[in-house]
TORLO-621121 format. One record per residue (C-alpha): residue number from 1; x negated, y, z; residue in three letters. Coordinates in pm, 1 decimal. Example, Ala and Ser with C-alpha at 12.3 -4.5 7.8 and 13.67 -1.06 7.14 Angstrom:
<nodes>
node i 1 px -1230.0 py -450.0 pz 780.0 aa ALA
node i 2 px -1367.0 py -106.0 pz 714.0 aa SER
</nodes>
This chain:
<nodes>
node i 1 px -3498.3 py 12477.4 pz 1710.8 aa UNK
node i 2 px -3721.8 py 12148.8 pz 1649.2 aa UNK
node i 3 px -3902.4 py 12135.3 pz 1346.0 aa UNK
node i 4 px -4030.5 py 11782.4 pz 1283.5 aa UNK
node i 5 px -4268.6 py 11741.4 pz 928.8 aa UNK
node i 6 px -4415.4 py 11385.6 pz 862.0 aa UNK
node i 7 px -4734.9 py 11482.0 pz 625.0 aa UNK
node i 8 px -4735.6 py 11191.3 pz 449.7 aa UNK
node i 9 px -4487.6 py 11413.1 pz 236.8 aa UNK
node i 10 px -4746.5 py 11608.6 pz 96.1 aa UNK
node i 11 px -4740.5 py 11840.8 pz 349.0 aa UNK
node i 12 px -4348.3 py 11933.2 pz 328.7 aa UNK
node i 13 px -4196.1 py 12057.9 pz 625.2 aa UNK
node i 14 px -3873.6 py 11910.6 pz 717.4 aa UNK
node i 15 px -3594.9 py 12006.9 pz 983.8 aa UNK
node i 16 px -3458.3 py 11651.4 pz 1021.6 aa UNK
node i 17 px -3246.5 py 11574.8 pz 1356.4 aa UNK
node i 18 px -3265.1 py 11179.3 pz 1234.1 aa UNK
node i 19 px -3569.5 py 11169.7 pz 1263.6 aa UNK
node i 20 px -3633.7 py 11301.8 pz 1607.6 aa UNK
node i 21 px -3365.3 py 10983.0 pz 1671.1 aa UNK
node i 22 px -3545.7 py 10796.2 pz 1507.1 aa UNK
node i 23 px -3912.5 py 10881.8 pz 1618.7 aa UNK
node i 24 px -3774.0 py 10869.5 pz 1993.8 aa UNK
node i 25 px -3597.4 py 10551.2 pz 1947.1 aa UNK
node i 26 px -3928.2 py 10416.9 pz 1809.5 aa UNK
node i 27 px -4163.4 py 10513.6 pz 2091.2 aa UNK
node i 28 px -3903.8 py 10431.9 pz 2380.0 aa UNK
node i 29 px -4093.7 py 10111.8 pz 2445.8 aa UNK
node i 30 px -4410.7 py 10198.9 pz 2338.3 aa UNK
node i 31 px -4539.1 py 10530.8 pz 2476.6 aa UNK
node i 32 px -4517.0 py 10649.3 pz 2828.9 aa UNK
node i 33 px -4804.6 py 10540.8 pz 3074.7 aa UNK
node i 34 px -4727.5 py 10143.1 pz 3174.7 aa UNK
node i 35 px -4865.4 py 10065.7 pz 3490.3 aa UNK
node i 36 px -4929.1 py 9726.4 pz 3584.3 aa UNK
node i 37 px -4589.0 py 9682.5 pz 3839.8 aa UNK
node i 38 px -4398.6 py 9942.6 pz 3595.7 aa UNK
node i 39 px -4424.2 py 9821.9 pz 3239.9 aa UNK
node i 40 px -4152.5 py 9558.4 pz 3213.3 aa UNK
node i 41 px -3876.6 py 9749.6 pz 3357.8 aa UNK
node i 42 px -4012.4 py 10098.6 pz 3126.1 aa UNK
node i 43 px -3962.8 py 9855.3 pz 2805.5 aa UNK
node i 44 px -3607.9 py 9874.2 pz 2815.2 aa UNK
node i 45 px -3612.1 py 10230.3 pz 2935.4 aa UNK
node i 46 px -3581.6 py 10445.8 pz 2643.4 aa UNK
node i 47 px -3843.5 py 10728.1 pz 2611.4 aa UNK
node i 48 px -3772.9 py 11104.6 pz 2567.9 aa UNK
node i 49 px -3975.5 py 11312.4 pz 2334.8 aa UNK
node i 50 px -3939.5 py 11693.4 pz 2346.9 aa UNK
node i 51 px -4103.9 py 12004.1 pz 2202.3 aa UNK
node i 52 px -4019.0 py 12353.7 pz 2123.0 aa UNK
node i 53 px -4199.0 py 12421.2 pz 1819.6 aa UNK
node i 54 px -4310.1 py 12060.1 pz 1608.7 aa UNK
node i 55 px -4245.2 py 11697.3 pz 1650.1 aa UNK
node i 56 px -4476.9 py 11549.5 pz 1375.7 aa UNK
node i 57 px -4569.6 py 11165.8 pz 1298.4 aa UNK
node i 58 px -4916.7 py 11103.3 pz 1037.6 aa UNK
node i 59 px -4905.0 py 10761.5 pz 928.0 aa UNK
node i 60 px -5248.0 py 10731.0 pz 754.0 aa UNK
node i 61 px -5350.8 py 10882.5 pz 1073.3 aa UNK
node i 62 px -5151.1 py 10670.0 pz 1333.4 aa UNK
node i 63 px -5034.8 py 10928.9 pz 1536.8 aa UNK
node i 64 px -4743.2 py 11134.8 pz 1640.8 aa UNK
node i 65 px -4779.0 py 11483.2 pz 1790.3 aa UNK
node i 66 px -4533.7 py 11708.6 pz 1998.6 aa UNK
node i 67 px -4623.8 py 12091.1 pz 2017.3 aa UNK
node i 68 px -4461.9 py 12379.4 pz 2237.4 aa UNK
node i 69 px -4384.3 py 12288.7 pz 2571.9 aa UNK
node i 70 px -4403.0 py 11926.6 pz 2497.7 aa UNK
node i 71 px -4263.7 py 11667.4 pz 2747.7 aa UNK
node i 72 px -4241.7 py 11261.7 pz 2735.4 aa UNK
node i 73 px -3960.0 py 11118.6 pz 3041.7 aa UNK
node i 74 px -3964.5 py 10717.0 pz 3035.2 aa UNK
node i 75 px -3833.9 py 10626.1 pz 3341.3 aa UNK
node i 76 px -3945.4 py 10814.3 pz 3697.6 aa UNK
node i 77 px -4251.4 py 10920.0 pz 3495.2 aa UNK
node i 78 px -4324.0 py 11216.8 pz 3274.9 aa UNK
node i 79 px -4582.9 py 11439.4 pz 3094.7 aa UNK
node i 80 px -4567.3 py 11799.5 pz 3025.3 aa UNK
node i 81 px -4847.5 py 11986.8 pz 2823.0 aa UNK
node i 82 px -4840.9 py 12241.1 pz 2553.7 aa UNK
node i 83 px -4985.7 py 11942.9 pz 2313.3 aa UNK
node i 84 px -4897.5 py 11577.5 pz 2320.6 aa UNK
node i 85 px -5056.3 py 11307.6 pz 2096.4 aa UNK
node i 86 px -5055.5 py 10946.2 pz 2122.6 aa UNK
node i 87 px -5255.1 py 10718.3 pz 1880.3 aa UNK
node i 88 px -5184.5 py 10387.0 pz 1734.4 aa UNK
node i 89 px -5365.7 py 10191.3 pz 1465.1 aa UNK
node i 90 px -5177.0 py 10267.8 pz 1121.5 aa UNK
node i 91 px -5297.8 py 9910.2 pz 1004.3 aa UNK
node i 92 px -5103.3 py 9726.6 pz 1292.0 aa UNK
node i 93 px -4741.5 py 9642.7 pz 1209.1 aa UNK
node i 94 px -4634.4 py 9720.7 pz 1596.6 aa UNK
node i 95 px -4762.5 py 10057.1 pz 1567.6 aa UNK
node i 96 px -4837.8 py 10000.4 pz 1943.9 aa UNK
node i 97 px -4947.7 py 10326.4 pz 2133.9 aa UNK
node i 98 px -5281.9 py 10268.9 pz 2266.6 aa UNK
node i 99 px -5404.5 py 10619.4 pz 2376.1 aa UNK
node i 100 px -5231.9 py 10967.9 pz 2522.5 aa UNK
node i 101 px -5395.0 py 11265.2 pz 2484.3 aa UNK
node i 102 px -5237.6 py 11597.5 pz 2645.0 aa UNK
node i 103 px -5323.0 py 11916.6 pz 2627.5 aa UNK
node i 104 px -5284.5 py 12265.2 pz 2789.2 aa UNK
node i 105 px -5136.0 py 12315.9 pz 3105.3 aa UNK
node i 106 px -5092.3 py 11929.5 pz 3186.9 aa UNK
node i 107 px -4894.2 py 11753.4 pz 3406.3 aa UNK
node i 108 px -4786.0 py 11405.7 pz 3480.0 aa UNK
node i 109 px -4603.0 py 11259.0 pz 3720.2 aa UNK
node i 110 px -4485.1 py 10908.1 pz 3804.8 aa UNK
node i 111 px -4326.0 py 10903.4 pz 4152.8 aa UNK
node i 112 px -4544.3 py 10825.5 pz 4356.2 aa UNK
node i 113 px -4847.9 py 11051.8 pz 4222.8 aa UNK
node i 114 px -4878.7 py 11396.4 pz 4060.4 aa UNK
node i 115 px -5167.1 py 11442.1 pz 3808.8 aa UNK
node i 116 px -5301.2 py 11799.6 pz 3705.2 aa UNK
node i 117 px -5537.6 py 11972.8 pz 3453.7 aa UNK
node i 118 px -5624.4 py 12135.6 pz 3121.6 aa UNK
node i 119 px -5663.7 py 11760.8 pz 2924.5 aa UNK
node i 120 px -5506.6 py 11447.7 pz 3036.8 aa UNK
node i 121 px -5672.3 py 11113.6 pz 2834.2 aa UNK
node i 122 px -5489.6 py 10808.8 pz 2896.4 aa UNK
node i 123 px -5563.1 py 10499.0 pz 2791.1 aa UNK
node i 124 px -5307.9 py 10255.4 pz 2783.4 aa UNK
node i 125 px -5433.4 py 9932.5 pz 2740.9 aa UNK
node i 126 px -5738.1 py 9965.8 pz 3020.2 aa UNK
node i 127 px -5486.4 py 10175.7 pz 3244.3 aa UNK
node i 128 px -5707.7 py 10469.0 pz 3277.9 aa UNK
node i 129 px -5709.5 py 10788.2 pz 3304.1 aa UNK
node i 130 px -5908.0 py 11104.9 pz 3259.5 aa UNK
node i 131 px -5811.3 py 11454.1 pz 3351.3 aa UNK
node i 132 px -6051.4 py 11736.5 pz 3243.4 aa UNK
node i 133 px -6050.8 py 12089.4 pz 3397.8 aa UNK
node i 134 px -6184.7 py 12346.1 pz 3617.4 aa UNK
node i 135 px -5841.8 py 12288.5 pz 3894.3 aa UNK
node i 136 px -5813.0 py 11913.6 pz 3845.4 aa UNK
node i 137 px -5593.4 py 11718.4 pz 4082.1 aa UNK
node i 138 px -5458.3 py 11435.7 pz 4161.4 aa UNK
node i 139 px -5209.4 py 11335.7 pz 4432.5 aa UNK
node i 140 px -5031.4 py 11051.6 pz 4562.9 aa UNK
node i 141 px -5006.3 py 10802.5 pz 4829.6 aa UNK
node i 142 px -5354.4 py 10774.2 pz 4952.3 aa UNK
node i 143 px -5478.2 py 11112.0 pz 4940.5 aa UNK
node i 144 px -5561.5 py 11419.2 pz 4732.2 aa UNK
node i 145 px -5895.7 py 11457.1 pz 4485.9 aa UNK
node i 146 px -5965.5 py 11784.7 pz 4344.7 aa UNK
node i 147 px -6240.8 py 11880.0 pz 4108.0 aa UNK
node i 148 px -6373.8 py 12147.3 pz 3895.8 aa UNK
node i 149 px -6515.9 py 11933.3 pz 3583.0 aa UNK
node i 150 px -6338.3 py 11578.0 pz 3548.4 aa UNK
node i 151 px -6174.9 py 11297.7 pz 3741.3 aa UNK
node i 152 px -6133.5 py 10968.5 pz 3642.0 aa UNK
node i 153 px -5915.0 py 10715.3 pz 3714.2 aa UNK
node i 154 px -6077.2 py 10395.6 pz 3675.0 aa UNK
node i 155 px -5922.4 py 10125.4 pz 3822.2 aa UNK
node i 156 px -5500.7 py 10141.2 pz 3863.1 aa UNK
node i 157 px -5468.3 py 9839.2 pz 4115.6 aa UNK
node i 158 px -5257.1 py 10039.6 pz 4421.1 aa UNK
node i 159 px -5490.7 py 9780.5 pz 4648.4 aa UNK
node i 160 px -5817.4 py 9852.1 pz 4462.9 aa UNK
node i 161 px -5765.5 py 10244.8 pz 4301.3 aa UNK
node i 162 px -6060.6 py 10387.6 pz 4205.2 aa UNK
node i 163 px -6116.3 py 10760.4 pz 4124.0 aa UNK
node i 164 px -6478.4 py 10930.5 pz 4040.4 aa UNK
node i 165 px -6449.2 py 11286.0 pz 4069.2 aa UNK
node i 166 px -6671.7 py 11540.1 pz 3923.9 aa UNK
node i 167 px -6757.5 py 11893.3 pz 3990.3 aa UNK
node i 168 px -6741.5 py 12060.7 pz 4333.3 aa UNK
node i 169 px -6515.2 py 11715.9 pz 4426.7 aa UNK
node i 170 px -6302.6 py 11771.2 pz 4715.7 aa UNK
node i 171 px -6094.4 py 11440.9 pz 4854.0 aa UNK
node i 172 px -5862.2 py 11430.3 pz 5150.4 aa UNK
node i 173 px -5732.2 py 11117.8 pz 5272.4 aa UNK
node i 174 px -5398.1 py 11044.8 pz 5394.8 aa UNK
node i 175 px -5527.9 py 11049.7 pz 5769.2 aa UNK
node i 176 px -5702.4 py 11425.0 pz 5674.8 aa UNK
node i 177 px -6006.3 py 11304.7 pz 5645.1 aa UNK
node i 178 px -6242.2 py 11527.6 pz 5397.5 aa UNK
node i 179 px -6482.7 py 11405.8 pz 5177.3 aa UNK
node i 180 px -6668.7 py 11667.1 pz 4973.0 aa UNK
node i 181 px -6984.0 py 11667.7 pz 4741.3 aa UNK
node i 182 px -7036.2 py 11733.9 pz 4358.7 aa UNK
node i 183 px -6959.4 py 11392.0 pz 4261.4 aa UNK
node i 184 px -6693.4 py 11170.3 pz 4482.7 aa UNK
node i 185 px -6645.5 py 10773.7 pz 4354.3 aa UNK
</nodes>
């Protein structure tokens, strides 16, 4: 069972299937990770919220949470975690997402690259990403970049992708070849 509670109720917990429709309705073309080539055909793609213990939106806060086994679908792409919560600014009328943060077993996947830690920060706007953890990884066409601390995903351009990884850094190229040191960039 879902429970969903908006706390702008004074804390009242309600079990309300509308507004799971509603919430996911909402953040179909707002939430999941756009990428530069992906984001016009993900707006019309309608995004999938799930969570086996809370779906929760704060308004004063400007954010909306998913707990238990929590997974966002848009599209080819997708985010598991035990803890999802994206941010908006409550004083915008679009109530556009502007940040992801997932937590707890994370994993996120778009198709072409796999993404794996303990914390996932995404930013949506820059198209960044940071994922935090002692086995972080990252996979996809070019290669493979593990680390124990961080890695960073700084520039999203497929010609120009930039990673900095931190923390015993391990990267293997699609050819095999093996970089290694305790901070790759």
């Amino acid at each position: 069972m879902i429970k969903m509670r908006n706390v702008t109720q004074q804390g009242a917990v309600k079990t309300n299937r509308y507004l799971q429709v509603v919430l996911t309705l909402f953040l179909a073309s707002i939430f999941i990770i756009p990428l530069s080539e992906k984001s016009i055909a993900q707006e019309e793609t309608p995004l999938i919220v799930e969570a086996d213990e809370l779906l929760e939106w704060d308004q004063k806060k400007g954010t909306y949470s998913a707990t238990g086994n929590a997974v966002a679908k848009q599209a080819k792409q997708q985010i598991k975690a035990e803890e999802l919560v994206a941010s908006y600014d409550p004083d915008s009328e679009s109530r556009k997402i502007t940040l992801i943060v997932a937590t707890g077993a994370v994993e996120y996947e778009d198709g072409t690259s796999t993404v794996k830690g303990d914390k996932l920060t995404y930013y949506i706007v820059a198209e960044r990403y940071l994922v935090e953890g002692s086995n972080s990884f990252v996979t996809g066409p070019n290669g493979t970049m593990r680390a124990s601390k961080s890695i960073e995903l700084l520039s999203s351009n497929p010609e120009k992708q930039l990673l900095t990884a931190i923390g015993a850094a391990h990267y293997t190229d699609a050819e095999g070849q093996i970089v290694q040191g305790e901070t790759i960039n």
